[in-house]
C-alpha positions as CSV (number, residue, x, y, z in Angstrom):
1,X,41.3,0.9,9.5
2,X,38.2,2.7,10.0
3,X,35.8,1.5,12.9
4,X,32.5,0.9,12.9
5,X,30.0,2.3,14.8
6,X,28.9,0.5,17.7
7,X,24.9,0.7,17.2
8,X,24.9,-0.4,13.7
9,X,27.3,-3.0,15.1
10,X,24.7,-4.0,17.8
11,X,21.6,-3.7,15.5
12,X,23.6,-6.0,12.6
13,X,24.0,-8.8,15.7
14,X,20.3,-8.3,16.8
15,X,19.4,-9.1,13.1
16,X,21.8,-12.0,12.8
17,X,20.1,-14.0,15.6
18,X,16.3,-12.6,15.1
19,X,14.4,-14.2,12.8
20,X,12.9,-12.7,9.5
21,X,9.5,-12.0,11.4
22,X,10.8,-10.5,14.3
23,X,13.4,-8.5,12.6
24,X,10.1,-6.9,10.7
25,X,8.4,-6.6,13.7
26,X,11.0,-4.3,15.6
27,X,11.0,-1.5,12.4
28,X,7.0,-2.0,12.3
29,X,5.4,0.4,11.0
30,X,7.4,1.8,8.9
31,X,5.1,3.2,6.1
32,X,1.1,3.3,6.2
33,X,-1.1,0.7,7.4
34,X,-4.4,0.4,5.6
35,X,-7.5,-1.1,7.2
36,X,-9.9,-2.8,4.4
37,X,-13.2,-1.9,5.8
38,X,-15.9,-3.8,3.6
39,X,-19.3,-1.3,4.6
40,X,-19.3,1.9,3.3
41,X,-18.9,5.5,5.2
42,X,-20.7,6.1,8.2
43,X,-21.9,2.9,9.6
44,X,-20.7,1.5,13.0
45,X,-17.9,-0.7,11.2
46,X,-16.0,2.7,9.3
47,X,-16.9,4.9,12.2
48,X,-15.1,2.8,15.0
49,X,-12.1,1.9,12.3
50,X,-11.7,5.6,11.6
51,X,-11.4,6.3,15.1
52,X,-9.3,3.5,16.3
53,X,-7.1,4.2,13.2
54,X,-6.5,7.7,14.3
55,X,-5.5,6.7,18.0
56,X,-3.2,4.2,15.8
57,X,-1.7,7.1,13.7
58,X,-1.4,9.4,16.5
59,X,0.8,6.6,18.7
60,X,3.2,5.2,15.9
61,X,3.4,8.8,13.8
62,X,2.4,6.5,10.4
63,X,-0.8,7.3,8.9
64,X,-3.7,4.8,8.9
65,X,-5.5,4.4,6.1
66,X,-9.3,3.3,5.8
67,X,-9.9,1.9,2.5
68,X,-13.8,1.2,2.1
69,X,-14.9,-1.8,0.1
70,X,-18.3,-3.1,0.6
71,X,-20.3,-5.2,-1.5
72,X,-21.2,-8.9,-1.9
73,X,-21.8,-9.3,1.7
74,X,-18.0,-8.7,2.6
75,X,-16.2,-10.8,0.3
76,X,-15.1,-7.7,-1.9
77,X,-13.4,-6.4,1.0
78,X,-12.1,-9.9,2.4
79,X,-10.4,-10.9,-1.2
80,X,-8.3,-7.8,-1.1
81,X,-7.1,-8.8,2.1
82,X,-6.9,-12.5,1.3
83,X,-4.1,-10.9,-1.5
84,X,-2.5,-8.7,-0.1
85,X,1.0,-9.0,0.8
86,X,1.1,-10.3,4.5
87,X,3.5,-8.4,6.0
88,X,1.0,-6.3,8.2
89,X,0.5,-3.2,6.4
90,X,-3.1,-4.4,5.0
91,X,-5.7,-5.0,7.3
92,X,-9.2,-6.4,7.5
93,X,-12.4,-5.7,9.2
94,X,-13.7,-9.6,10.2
95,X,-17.0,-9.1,11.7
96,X,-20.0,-11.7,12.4
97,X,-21.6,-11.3,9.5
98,X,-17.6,-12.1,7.0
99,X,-16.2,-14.4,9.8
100,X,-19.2,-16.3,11.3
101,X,-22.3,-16.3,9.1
102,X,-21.0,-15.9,5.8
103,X,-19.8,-19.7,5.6
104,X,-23.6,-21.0,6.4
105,X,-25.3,-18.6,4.2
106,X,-23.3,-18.9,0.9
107,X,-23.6,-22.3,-1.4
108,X,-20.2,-20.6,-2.2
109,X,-17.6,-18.3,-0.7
110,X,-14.8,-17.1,-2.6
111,X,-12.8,-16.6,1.2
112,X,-11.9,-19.2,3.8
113,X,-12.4,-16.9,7.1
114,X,-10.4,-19.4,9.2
115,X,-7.3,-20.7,6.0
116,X,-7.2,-17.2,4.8
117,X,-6.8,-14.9,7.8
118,X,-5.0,-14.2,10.6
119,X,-6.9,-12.8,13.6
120,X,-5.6,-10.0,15.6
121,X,-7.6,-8.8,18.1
122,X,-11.6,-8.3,18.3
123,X,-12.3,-4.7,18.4
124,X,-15.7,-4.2,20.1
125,X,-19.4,-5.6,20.6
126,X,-22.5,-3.9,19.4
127,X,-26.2,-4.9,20.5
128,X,-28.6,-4.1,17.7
129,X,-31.9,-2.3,18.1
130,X,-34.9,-3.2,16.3
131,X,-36.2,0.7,14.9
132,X,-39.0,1.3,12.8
133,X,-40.2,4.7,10.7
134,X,-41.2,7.9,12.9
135,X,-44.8,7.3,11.1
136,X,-45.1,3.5,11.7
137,X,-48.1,2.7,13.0
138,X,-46.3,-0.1,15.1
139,X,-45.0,1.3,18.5
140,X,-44.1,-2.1,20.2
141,X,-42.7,-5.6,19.0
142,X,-46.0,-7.2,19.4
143,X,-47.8,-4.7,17.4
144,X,-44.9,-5.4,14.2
145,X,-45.9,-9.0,14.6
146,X,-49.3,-8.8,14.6
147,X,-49.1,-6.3,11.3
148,X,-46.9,-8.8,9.9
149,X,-49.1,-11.4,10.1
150,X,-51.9,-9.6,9.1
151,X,-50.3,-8.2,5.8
152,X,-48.3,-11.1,4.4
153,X,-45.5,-10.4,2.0
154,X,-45.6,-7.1,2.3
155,X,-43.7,-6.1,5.1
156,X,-40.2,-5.0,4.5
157,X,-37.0,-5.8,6.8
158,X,-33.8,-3.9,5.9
159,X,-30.8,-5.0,6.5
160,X,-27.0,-3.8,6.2
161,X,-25.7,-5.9,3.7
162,X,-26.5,-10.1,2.5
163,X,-24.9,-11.7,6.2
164,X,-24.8,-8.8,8.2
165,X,-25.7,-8.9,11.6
166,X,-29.0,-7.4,10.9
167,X,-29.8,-10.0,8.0
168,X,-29.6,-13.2,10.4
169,X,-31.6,-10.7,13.1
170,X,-34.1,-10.4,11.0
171,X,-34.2,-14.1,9.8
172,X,-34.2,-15.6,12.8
173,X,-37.3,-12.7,13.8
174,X,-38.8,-14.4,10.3
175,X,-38.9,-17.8,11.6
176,X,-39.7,-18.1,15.6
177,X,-43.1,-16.2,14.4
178,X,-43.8,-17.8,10.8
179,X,-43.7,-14.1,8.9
180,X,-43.6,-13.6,5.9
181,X,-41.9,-10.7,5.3
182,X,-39.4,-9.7,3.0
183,X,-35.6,-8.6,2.7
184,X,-34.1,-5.5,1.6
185,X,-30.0,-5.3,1.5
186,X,-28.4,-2.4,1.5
187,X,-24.7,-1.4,1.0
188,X,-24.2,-0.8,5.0
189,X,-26.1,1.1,7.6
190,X,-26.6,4.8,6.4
191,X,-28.6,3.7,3.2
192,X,-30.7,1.9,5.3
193,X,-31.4,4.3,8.2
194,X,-32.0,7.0,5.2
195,X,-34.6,4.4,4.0
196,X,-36.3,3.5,7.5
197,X,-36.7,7.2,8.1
198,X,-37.9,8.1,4.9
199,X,-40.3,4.6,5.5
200,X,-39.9,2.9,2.3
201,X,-38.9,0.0,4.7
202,X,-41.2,-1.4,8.0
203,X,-38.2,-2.2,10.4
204,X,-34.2,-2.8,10.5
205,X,-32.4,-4.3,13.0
206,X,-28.8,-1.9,13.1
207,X,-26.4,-1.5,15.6
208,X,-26.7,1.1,18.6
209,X,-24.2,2.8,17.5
210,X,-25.1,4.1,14.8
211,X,-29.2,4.5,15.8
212,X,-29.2,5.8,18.6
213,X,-28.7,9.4,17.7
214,X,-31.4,9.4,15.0
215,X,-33.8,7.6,18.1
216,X,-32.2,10.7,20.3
217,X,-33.7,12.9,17.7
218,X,-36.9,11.3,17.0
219,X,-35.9,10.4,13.3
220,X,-36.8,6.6,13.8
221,X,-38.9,4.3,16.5
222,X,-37.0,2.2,18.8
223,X,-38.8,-0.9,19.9
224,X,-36.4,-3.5,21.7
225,X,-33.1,-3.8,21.8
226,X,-30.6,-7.6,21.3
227,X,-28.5,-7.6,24.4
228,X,-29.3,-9.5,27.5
229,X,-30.2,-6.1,29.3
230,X,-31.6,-2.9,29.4
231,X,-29.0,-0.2,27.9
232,X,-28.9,2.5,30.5
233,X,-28.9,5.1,27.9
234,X,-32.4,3.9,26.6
235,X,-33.9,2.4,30.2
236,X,-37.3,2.2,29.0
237,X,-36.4,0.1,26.2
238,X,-37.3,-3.3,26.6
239,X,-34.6,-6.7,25.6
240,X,-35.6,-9.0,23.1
241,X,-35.6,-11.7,25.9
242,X,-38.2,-10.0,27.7
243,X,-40.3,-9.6,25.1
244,X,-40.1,-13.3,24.9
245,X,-37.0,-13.7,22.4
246,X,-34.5,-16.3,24.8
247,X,-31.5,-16.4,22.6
248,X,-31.9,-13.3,20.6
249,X,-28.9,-11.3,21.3
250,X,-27.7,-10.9,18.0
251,X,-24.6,-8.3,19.0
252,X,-22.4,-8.4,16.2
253,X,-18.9,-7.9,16.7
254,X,-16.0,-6.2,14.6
255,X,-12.3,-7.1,14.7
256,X,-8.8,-6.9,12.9
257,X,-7.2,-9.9,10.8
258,X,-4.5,-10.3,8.4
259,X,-3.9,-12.3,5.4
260,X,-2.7,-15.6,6.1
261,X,1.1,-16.1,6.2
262,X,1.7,-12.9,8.2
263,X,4.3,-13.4,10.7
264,X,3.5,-14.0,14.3
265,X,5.7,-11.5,15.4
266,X,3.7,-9.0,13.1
267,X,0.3,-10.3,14.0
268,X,1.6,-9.7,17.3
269,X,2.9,-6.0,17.1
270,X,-0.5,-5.4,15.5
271,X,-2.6,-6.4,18.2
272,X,-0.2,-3.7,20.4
273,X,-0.8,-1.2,18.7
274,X,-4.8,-1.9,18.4
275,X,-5.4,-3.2,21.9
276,X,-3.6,0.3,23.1
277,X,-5.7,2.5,21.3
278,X,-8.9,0.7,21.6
279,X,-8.0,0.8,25.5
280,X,-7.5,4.6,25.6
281,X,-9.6,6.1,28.0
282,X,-10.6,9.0,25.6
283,X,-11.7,5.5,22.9
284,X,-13.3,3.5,25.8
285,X,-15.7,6.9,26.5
286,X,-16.3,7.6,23.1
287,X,-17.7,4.5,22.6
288,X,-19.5,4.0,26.0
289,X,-21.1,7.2,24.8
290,X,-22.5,5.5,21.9
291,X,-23.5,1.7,23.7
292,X,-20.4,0.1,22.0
293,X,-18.0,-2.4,24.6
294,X,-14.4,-2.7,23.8
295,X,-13.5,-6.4,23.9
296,X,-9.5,-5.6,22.3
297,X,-8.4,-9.4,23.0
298,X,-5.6,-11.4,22.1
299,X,-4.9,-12.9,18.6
300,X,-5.6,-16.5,20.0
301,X,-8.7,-15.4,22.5
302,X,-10.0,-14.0,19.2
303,X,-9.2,-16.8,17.0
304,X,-10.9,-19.2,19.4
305,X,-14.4,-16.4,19.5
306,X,-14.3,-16.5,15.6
307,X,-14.8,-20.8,15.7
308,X,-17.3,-20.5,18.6
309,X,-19.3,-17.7,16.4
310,X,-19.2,-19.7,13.1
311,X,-20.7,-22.9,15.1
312,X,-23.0,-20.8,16.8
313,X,-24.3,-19.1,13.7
314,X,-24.4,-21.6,11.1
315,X,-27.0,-23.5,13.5
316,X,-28.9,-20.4,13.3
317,X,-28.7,-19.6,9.7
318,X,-29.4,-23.6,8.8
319,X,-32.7,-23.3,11.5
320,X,-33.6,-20.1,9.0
321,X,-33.3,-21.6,5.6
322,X,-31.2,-19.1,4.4
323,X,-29.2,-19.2,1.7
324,X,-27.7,-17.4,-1.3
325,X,-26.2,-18.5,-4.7
């Protein structure tokens, strides 16, 4: 009688007594993962996914995938997660504006961020800066206001998409001063930095990332910035809070979630793999470069972030009177 080899023999028992989850999660990866990103190339959201992806790649020798799908402020992107097969190999993007504000601003959502989802781990923190054109004749938050006020509804605010980050920024900038000013979505950040330097919009809120090498260059204005404090690669740039704006630190956030359903185990083995790469020194710098902290959390620390945001932010968006059909 022939024997058996001894490590099949010893994988078949580990498979007997592990569950179905588990018994996934010890061959995972085995093929590609893909990473829904729902903002188009170039913006803060694809640039950090690409990179993190690639640290992913390099670690578990699978590919990673980034698949973008923006539109209809996330919700493209979100349904194609919210179908996908949860077994880990399809990936989302949650970020403020799809996990926190989205459920305040829409009469209706075609997603449930908390049913449909699984989180993973939140990726980083962004604070936004408030730029304007090169030509502007506004050089300081005060003089914006004042023009503003003096030419009513016909200042422009761009934004990166219906929800985004700099939407709410600019909505809640709308309100605490009585503007009225008007909104301009665009598909992500790059179509609107193209139109803020070309100024056929007067001022966009957008994350440091991916302004501050156009304010490096002196293709837009810089005027204040959402954190609590001074970024020490722009000093002389005053907070939003100083300028009299308590509570404005509008700093969206990006993370990783998975449909509903996915095993624990899985969710598990994903934030692993993430929360190494995100922590890799050559990641951390690259990032630091660029004004972006790495938060890389637990499934649960960022499951509990994502309820605290969407309380936080519906206040805000219901103080704002925004809404959209």
């Amino acid at each position: 009688m022939k024997r058996m080899n001894p490590v099949i023999c010893l994988l078949a028992t580990v498979m007997c007594f592990a569950g179905p989850g588990e018994a996934l999660a010890q061959a995972f990866p085995a093929r590609p993962i893909t990473i829904v990103v729902p903002f188009p190339p170039g913006g803060v959201t694809d640039q950090t996914s690409r990179l993190v992806g690639q640290k992913i790649s390099e670690n578990t020798g699978r590919p990673v995938i980034i698949d973008n799908r923006p539109g209809a402020g996330g919700q493209i992107g979100a349904n194609v997660v919210k179908q996908a097969r949860p077994d880990g190999y399809t990936v989302f993007v949650a970020n403020i504006g799809s996990h926190a504000i989205n459920q305040a601003l829409y009469n209706k959502l075609s997603y449930d961020p908390i049913k449909d989802f699984e989180p993973v781990t939140c990726m980083i923190i962004t604070p936004q800066i408030v730029v304007v054109p090169p030509t502007s004749p506004n050089k300081s938050i005060a003089e914006l206001i004042a023009y503003a006020k003096a030419n009513p509804g016909k200042v422009t605010y761009a934004s990166q998409s219906v929800g985004s980050g700099g939407h709410i920024a600019g909505e809640v900038f709308k309100s605490k001063d009585n503007l009225d000013i008007l909104h301009v979505p665009y598909k992500g950040s790059a179509p609107a930095l193209a139109d803020i330097m070309a100024g056929r919009v007067d001022f966009l809120v957008d994350a440091f990332l991916t302004s501050y090498p156009l304010i490096k260059d002196g293709r837009i204005r810089a005027l204040a910035i959402t954190a609590d404090r001074r970024s020490p690669l722009l000093p002389d740039l005053p907070t939003m809070q100083e300028l009299g704006y308590s509570g404005y630190d509008v700093n969206p956030w990006f993370g990783i979630a998975a449909p509903a359903g996915t095993p624990r185990p899985i969710i598990d083995r994903l934030n692993a793999e993430f929360v190494k790469a995100l922590r890799h020194p050559d990641i951390v710098k690259r990032l630091a470069e660029v004004g972006v902290d790495v938060v890389a959390n637990s499934p649960d620390e960022f499951s509990a972030m994502i309820k605290s945001e969407t309380a936080r932010w519906g206040e805000v968006v219901k103080a704002s009177g925004a809404r959209v059909d």
